[in-house]
N, CA, C and O of each residue as an XYZ file, in Angstrom:
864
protein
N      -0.982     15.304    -54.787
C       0.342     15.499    -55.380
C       1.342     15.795    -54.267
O       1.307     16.709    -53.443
N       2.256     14.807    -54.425
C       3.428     14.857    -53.570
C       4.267     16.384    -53.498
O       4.677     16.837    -54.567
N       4.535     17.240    -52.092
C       5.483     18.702    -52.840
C       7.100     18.236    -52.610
O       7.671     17.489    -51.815
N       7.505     19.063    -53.707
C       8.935     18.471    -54.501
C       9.408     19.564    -52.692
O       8.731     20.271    -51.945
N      11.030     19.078    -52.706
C      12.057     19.233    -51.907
C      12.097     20.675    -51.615
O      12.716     21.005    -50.603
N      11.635     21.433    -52.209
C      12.143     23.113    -52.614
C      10.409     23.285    -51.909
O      10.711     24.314    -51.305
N       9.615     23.181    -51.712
C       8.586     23.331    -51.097
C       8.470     22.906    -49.876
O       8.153     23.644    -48.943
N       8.696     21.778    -49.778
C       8.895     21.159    -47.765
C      10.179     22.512    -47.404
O       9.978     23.237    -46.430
N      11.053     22.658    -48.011
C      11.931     23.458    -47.541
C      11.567     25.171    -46.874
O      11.799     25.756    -45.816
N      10.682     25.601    -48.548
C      10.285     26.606    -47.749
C       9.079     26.630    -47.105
O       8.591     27.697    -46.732
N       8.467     25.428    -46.907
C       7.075     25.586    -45.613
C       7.958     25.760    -44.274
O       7.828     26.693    -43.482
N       9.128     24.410    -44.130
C       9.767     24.577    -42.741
C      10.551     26.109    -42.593
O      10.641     26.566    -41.454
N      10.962     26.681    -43.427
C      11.504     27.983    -43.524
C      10.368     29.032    -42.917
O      10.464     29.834    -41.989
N       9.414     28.764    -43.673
C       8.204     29.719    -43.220
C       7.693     29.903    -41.497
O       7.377     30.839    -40.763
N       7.886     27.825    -41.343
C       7.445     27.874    -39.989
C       8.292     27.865    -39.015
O       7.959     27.676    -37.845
N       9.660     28.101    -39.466
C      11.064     28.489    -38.490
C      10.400     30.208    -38.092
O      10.217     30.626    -36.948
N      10.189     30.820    -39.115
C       9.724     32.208    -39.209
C       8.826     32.714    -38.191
O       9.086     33.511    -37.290
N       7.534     32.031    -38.514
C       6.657     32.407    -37.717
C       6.952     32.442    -36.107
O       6.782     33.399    -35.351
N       7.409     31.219    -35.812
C       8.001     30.986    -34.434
C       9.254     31.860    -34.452
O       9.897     31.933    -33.405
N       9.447     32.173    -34.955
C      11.177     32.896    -34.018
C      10.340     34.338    -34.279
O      10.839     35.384    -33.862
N       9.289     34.348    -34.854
C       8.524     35.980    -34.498
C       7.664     35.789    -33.332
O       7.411     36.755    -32.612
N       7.183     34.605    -33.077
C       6.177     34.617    -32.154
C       7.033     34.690    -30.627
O       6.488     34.952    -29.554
N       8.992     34.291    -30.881
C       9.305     34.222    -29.551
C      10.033     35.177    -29.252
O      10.583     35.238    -28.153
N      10.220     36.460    -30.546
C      10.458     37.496    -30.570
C       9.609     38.558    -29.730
O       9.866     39.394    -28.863
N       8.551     38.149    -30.359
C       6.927     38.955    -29.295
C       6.990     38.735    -27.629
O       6.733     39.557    -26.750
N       7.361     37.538    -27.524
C       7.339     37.596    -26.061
C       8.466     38.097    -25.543
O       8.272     38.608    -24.441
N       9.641     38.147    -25.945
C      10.726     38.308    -25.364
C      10.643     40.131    -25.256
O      11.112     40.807    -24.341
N       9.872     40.658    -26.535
C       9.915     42.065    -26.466
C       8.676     42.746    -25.539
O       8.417     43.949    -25.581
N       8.007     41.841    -24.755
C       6.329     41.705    -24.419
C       7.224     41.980    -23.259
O       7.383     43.103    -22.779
N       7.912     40.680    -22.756
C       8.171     40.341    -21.290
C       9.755     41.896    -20.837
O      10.152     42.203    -19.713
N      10.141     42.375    -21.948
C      10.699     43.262    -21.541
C      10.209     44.949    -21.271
O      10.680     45.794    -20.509
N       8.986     45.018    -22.310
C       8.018     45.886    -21.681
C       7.329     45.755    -20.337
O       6.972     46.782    -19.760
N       7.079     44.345    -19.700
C       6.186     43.943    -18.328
C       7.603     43.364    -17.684
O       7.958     42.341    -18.269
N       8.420     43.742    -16.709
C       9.213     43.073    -16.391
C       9.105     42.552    -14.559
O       9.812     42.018    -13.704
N       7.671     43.154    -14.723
C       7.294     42.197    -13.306
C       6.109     41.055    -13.368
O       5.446     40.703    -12.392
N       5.960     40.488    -14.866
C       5.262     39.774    -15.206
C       5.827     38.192    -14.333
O       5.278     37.463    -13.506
N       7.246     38.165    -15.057
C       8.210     36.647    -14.827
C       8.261     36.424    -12.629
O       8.227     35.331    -12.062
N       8.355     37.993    -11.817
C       8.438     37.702    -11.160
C       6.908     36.757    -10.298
O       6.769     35.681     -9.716
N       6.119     37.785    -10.626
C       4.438     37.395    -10.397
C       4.362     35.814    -10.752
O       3.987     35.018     -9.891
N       4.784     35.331    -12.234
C       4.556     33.865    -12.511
C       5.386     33.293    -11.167
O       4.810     32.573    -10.351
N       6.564     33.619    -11.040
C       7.098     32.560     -9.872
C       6.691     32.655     -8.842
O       6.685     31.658     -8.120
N       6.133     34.039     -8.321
C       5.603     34.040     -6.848
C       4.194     32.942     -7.161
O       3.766     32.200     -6.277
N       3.776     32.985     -8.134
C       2.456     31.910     -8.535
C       2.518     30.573     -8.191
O       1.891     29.962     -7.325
N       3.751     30.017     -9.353
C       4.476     28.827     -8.958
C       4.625     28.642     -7.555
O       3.985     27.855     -6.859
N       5.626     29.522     -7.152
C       5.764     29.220     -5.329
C       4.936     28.946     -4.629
O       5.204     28.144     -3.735
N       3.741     29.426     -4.719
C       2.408     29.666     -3.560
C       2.053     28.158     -4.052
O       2.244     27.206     -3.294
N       1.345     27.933     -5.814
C       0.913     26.700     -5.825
C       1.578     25.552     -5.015
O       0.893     24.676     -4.487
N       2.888     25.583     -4.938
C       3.668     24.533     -4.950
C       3.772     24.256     -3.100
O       4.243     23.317     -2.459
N       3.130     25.484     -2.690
C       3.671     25.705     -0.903
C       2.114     24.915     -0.770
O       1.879     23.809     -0.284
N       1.707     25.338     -1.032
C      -0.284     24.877     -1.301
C      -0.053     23.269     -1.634
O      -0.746     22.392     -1.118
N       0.565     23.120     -2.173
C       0.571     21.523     -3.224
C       1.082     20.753     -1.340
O       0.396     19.894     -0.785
N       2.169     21.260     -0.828
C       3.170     20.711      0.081
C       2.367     20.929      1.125
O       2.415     19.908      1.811
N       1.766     21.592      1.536
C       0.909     21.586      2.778
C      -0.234     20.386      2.608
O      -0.427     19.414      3.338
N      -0.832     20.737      1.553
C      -1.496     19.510      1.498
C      -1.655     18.477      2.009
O      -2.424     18.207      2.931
N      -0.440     17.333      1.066
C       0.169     16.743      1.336
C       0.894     16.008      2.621
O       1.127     14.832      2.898
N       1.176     17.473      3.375
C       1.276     16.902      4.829
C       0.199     16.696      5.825
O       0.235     15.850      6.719
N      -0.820     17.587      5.590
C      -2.386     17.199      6.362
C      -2.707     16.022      6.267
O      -3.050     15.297      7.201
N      -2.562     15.527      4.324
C      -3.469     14.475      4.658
C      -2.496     13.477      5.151
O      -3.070     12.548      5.721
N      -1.015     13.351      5.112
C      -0.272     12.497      5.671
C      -0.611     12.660      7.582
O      -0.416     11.695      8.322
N      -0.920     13.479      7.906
C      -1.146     13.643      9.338
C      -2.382     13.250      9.856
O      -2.641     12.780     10.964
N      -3.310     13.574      8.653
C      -4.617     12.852      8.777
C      -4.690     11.240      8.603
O      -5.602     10.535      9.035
N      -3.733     10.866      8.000
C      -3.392      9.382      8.164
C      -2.961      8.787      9.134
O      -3.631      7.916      9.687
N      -1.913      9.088      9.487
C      -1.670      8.659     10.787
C      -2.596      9.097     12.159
O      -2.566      8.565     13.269
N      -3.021      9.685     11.924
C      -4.015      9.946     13.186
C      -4.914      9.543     13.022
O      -5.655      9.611     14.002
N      -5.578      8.786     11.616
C      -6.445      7.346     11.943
C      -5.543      5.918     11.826
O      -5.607      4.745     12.191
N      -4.958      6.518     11.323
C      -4.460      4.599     11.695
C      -4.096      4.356     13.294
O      -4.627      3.477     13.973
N      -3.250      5.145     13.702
C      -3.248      5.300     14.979
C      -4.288      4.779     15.759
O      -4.065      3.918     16.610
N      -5.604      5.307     15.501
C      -7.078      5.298     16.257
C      -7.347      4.179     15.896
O      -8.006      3.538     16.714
N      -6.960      3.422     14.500
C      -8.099      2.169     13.762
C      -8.312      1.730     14.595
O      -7.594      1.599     15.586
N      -9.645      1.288     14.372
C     -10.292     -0.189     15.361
C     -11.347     -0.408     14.363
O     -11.991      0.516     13.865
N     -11.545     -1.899     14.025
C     -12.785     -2.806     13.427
C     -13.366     -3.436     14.181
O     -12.575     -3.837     15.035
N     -14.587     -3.851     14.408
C     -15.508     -4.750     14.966
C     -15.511     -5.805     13.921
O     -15.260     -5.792     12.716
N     -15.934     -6.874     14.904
C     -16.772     -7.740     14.298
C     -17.575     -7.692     13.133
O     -17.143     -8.073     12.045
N     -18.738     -7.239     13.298
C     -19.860     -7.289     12.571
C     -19.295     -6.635     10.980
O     -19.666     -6.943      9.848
N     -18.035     -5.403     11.531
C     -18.019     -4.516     10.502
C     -17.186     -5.152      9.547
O     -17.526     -5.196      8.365
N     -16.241     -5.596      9.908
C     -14.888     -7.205      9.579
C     -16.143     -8.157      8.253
O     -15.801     -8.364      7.089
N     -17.551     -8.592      8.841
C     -17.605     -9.387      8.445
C     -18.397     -8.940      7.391
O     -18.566     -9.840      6.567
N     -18.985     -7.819      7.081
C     -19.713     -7.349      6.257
C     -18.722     -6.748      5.058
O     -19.324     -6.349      4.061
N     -17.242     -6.637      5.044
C     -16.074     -6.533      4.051
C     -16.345     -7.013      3.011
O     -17.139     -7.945      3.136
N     -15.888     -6.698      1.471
C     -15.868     -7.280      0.638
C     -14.611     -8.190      0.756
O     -13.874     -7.748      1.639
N     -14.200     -9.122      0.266
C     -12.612     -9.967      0.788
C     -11.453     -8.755     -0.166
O     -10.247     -8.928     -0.341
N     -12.005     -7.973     -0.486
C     -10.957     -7.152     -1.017
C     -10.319     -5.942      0.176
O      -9.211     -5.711      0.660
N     -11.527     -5.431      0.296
C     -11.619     -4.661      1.505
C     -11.186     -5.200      2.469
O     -10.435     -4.499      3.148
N     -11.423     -6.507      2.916
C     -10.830     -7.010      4.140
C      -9.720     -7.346      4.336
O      -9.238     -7.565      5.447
N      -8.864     -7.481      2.722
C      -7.292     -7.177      2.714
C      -6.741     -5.853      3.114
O      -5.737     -5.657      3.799
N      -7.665     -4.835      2.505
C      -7.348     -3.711      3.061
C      -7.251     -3.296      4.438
O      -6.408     -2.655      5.065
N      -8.217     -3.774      4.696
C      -8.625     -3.598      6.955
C      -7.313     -4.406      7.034
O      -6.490     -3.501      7.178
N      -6.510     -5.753      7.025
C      -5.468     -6.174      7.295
C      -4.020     -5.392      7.050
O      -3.106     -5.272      7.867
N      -4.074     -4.954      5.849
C      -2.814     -4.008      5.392
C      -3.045     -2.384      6.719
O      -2.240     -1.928      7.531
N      -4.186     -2.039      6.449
C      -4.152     -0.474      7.276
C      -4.135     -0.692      9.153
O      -3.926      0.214      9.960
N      -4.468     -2.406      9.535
C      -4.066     -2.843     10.730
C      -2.388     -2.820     10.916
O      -1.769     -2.413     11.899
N      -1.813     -3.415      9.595
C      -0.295     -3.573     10.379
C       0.332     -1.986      9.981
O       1.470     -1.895     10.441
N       0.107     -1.318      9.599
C       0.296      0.261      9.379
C       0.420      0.911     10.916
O       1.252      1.557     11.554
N      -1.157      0.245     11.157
C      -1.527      1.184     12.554
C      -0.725      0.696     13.898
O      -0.736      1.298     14.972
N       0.101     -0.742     13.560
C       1.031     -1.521     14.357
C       2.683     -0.538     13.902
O       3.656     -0.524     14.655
N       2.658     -0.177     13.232
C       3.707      0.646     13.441
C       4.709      0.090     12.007
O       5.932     -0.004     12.112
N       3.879     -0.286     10.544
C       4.577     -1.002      9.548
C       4.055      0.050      8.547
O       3.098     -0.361      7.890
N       4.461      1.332      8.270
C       3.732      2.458      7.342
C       4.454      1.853      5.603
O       4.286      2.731      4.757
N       4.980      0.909      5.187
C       5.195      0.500      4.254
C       4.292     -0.361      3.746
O       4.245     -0.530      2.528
N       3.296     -1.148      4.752
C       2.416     -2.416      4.334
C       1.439     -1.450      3.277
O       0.856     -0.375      3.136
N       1.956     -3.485      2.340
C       0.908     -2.961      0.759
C      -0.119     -4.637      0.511
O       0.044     -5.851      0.640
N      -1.303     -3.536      0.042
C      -1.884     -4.655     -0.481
C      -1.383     -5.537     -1.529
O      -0.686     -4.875     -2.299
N      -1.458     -6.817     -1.886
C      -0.364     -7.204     -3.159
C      -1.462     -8.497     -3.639
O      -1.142     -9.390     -4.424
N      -2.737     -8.377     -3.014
C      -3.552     -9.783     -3.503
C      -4.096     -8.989     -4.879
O      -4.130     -7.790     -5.156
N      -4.486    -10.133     -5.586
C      -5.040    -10.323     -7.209
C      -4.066    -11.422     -7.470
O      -3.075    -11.960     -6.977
N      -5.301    -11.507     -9.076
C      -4.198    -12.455     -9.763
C      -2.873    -12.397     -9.520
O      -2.293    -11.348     -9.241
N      -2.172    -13.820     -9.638
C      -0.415    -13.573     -9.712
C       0.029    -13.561     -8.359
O       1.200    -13.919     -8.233
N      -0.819    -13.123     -6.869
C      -0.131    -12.527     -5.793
C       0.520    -13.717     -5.300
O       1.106    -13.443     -4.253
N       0.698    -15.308     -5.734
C       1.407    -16.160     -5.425
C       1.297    -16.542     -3.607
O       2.216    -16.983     -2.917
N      -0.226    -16.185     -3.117
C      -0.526    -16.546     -1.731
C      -0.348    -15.651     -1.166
O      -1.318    -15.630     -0.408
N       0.355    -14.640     -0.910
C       0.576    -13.047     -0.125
C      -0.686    -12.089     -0.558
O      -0.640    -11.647     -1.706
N      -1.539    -11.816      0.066
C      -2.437    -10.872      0.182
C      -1.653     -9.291      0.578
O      -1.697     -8.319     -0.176
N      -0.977     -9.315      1.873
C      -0.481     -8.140      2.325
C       0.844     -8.868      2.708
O       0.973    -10.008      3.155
N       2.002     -7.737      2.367
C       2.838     -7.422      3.085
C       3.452     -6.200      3.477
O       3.373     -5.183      2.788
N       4.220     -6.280      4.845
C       4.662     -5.744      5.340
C       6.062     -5.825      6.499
O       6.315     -6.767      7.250
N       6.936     -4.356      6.334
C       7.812     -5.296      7.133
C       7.946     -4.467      8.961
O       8.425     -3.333      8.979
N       7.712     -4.811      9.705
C       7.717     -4.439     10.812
C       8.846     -3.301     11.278
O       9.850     -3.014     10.626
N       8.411     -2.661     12.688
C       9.848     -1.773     13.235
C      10.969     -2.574     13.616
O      12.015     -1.999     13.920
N      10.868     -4.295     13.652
C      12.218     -5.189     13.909
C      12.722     -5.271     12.562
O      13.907     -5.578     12.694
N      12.506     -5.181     11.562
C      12.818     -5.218     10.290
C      12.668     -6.771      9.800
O      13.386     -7.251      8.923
N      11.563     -7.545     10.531
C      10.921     -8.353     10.365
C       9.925     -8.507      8.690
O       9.106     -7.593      8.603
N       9.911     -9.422      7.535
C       9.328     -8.953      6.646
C       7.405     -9.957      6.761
O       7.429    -11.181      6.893
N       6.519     -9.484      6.712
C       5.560    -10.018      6.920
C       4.858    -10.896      5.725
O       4.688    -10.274      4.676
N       4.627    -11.634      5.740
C       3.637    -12.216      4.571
C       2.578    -12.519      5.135
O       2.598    -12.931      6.295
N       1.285    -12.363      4.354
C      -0.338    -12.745      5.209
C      -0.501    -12.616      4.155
O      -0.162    -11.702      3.403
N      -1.478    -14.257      3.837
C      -3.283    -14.291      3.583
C      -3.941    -13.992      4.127
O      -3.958    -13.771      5.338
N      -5.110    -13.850      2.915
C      -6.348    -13.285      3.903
C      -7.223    -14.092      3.653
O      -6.896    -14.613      2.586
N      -8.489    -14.667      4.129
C      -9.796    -15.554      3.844
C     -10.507    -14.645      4.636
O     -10.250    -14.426      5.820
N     -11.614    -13.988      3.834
C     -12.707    -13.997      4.553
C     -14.044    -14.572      4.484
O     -14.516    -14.963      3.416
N     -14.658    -14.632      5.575
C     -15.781    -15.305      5.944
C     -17.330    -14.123      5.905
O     -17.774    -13.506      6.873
N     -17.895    -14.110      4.418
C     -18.770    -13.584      5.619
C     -19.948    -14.330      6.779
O     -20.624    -13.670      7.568
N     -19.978    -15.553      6.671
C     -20.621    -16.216      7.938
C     -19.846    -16.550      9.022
O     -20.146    -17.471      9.782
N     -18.731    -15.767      9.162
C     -17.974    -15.443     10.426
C     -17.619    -17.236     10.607
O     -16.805    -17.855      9.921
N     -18.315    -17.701     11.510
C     -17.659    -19.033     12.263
C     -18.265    -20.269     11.316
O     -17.892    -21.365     10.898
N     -19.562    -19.304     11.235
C     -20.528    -20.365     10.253
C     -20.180    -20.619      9.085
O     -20.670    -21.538      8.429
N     -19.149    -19.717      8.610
C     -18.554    -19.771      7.006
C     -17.547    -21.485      7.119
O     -17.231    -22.207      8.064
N     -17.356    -21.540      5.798
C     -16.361    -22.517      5.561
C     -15.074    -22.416      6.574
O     -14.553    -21.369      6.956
N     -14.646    -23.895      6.954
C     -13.313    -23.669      7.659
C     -12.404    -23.559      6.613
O     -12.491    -24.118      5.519
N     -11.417    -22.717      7.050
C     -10.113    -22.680      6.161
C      -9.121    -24.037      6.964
O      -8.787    -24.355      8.105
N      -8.908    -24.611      5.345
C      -8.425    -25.589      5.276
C      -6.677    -25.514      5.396
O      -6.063    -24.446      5.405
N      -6.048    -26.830      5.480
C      -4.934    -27.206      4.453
C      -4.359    -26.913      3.351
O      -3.163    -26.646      3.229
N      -5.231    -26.949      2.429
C      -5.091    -26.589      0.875
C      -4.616    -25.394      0.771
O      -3.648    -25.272      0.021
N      -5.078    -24.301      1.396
C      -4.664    -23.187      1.323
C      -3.439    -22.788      2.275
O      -2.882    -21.708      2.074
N      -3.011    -23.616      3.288
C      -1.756    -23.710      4.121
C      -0.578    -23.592      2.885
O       0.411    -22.904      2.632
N      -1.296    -24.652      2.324
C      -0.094    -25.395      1.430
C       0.612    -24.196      0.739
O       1.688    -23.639      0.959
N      -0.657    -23.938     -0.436
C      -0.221    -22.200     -1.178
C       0.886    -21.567     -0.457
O       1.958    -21.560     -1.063
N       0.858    -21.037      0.698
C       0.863    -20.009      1.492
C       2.496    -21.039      2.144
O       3.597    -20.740      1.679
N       2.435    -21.546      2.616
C       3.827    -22.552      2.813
C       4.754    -22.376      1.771
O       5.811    -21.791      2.005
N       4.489    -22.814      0.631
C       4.855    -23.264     -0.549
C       5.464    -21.799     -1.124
O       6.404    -21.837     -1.918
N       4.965    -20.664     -0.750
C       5.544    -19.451     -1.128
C       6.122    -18.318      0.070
O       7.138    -17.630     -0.035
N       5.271    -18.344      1.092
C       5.603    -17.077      2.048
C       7.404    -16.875      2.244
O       7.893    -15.796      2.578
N       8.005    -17.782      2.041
C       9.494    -17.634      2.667
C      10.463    -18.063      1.128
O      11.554    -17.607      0.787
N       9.663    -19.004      0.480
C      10.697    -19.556     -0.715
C      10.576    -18.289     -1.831
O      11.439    -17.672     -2.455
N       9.228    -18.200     -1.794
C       9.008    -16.924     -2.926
C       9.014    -15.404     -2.309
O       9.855    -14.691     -2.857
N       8.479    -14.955     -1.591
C       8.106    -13.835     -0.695
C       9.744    -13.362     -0.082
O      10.205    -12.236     -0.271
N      10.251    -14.128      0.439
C      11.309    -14.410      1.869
C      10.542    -13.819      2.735
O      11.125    -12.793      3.084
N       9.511    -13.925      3.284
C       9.320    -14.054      4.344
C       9.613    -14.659      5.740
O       9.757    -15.850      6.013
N       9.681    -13.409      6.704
C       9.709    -13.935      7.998
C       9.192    -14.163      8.874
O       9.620    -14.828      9.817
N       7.856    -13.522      8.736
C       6.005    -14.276      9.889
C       5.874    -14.468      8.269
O       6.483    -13.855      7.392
N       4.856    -15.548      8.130
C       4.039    -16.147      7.441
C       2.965    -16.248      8.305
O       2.889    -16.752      9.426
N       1.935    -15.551      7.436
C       0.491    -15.611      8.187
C      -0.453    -16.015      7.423
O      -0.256    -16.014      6.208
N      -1.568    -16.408      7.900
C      -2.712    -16.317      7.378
C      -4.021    -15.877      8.283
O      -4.165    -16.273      9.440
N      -4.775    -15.178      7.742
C      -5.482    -14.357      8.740
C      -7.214    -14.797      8.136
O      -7.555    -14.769      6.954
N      -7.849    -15.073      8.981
C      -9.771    -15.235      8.935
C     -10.068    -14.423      9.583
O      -9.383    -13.852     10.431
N     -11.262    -14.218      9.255
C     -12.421    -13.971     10.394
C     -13.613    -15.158     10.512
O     -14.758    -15.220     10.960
N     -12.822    -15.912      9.954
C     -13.784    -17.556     10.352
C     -12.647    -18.109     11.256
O     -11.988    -17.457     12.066
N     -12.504    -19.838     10.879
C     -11.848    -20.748     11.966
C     -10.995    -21.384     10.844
O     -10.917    -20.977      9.685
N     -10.340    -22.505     11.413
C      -9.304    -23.246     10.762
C      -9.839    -24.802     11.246
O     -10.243    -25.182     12.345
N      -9.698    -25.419     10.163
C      -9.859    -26.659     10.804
C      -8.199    -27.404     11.701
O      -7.060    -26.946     11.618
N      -8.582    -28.402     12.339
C      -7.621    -29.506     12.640
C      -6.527    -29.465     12.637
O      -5.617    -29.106     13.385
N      -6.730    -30.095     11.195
C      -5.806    -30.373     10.483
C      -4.572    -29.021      9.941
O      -3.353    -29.081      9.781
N      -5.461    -27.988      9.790
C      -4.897    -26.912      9.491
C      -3.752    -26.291     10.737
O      -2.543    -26.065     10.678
N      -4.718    -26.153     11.799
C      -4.089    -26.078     12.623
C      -2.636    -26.784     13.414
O      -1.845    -26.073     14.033
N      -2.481    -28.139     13.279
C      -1.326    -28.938     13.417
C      -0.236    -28.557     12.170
O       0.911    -28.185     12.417
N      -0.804    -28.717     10.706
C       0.243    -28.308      9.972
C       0.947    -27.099      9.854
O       2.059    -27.017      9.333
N       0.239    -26.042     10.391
C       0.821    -24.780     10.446
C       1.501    -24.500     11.454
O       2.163    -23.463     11.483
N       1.474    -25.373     12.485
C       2.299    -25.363     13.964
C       3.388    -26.463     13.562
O       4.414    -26.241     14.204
N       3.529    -27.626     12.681
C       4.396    -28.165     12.012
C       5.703    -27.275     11.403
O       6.884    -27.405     11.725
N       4.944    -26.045     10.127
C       5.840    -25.620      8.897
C       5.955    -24.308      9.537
O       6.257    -23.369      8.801
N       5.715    -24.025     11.116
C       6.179    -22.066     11.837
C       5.043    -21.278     11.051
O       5.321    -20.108     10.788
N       3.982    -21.683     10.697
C       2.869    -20.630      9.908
C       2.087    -20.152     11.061
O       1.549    -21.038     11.724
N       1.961    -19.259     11.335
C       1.370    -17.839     12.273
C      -0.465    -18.186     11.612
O      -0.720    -18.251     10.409
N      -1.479    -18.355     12.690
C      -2.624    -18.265     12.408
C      -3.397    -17.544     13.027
O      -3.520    -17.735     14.236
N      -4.194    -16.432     12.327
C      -5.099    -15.463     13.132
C      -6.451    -16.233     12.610
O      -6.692    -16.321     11.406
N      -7.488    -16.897     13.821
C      -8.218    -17.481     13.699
C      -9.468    -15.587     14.156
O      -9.151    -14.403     14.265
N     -10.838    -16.353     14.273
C     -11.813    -15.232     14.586
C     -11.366    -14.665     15.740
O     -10.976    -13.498     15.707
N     -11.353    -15.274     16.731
C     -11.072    -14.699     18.583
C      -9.788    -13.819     18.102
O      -9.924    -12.627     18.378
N      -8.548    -14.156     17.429
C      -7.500    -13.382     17.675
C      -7.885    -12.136     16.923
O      -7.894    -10.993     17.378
N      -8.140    -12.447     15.943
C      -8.441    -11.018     14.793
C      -9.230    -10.092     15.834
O      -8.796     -8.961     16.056
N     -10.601    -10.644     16.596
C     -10.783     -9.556     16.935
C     -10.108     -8.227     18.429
O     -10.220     -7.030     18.692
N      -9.427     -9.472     19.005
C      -8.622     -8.997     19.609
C      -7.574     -7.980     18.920
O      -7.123     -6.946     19.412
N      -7.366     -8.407     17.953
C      -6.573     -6.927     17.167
C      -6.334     -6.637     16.482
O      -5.261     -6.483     15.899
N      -8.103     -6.308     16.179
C      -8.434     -5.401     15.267
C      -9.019     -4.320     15.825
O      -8.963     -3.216     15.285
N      -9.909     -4.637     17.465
C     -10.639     -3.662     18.360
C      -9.640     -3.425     19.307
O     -10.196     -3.209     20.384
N      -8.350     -3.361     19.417
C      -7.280     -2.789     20.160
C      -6.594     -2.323     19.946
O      -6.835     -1.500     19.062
N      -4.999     -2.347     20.524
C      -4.033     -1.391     20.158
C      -2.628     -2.106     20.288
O      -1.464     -1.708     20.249
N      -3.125     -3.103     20.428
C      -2.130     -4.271     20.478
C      -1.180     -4.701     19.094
O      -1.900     -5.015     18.145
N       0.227     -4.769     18.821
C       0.795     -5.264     17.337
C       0.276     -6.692     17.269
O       0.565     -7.506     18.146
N      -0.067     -6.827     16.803
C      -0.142     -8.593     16.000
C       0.891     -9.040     16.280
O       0.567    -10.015     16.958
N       2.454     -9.011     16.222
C       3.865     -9.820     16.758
C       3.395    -10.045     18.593
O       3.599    -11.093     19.206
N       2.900     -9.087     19.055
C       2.067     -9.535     20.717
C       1.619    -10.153     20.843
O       1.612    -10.627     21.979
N       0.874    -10.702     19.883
C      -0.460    -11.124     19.731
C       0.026    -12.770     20.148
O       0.093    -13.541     21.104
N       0.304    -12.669     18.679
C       1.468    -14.331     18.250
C       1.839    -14.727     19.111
O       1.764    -15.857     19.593
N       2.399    -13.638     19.499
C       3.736    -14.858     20.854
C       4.979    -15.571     20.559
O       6.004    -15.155     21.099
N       5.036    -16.520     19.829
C       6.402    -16.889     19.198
C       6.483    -16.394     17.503
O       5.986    -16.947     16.522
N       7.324    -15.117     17.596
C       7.680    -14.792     16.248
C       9.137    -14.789     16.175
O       9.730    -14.785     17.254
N       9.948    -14.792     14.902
C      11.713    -14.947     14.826
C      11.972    -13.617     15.363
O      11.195    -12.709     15.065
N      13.035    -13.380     16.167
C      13.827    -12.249     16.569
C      14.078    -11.481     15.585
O      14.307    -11.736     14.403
N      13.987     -9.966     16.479
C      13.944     -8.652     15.299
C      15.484     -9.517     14.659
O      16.283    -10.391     14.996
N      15.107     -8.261     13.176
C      16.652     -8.458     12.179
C      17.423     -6.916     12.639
O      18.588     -6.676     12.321
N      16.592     -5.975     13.404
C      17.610     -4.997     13.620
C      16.415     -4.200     15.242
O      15.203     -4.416     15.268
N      17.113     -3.386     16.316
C      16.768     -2.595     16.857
C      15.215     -2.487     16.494
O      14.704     -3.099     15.556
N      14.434     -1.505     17.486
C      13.312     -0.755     17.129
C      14.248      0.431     16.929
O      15.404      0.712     17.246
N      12.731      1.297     15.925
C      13.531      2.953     16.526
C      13.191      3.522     18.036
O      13.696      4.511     18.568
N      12.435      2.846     18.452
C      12.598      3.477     20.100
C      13.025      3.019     20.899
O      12.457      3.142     21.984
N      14.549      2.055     20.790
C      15.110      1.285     21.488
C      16.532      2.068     21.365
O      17.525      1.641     21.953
């Protein structure tokens, strides 16, 4: 049975009641304890100084491995290809790009990682990995194309990369020196991935910064 108008009225009446007694109690509680409110904030404060320290360790603990990163070989090739987007994203970090994000999965439209450099350079990279290193499949064309077809029209990108830890065929190789596509074959990756070298070093011909370094 449905309750008529005069009943919803006085339940909400009742439960206006209860609550304006229950915030009566505290208000007459917290004026008997009146070093209760200060104690809660010194609480708050500490959590919150605690929360912020944190926070900066492990940000310090970050940079003081990326700083250090180095991958091998063997370790590169034993990656899941997810992970090995990751080893690529936390490489251009450790190059001095603390914005680079992983962005592969469905949808990523050929960009695995980007990032934009201290020239204010914006990066686009695929990734292929191999795990039979040289012995794996060559990366082809086909996948140039993808990666062409989006790094600058879709992305705006300004290096367009694509990065192995296998090889490239030929063909790959001429078309990407054709359309300005940046290729990290096995030899370069490991050059820097086990160093301390930026990847724009690496390359050799990349477009001129869009602004200053900050240590310039």
């Amino acid at each position: 049975m449905r309750a008529s108008a005069g009943e919803r009225a006085g339940l909400f009446l009742l439960a206006l009641a209860l609550l304006w007694g229950l915030v009566a109690g505290a208000l007459r509680w917290l004026a008997a304890h009146p070093w209760v409110p200060g104690v809660l904030l010194l609480a708050l404060a500490a959590a919150g100084g605690a929360w912020a320290h944190r926070r900066r360790e492990a940000a310090r603990r970050d940079r003081v491995r990326e700083r250090g990163l180095r991958y091998e070989l063997p370790r590169i090739d034993a990656l899941h290809h997810q992970q090995f987007e990751e080893a690529v994203r936390d490489l251009m970090r450790r190059d001095g790009c603390p914005g680079a994000v992983r962005v592969g999965g469905a949808g990523d439209n050929g960009a695995d990682v980007k990032a934009t450099d201290p020239f204010g350079r914006l990066w686009v990279i695929q990734c292929k990995h191999r795990r039979a290193g040289l012995a794996g499949a060559a990366v082809g064309t086909p996948d140039l194309h993808v990666l062409n077809g989006t790094g600058r029209p879709v992305h705006h990108g300004d290096v367009v990369v694509l990065v192995t830890n296998g090889r490239f065929t030929g063909r790959a190789v001429e078309f990407a020196r054709s359309q300005r596509l940046h290729l990290v074959d096995r030899h370069l990756l490991a050059r820097w991935a086990a160093g301390s070298t930026p990847l724009w070093e690496l390359l050799g011909t990349v477009p001129p910064p869009r602004r200053p370094s900050s240590g310039s």
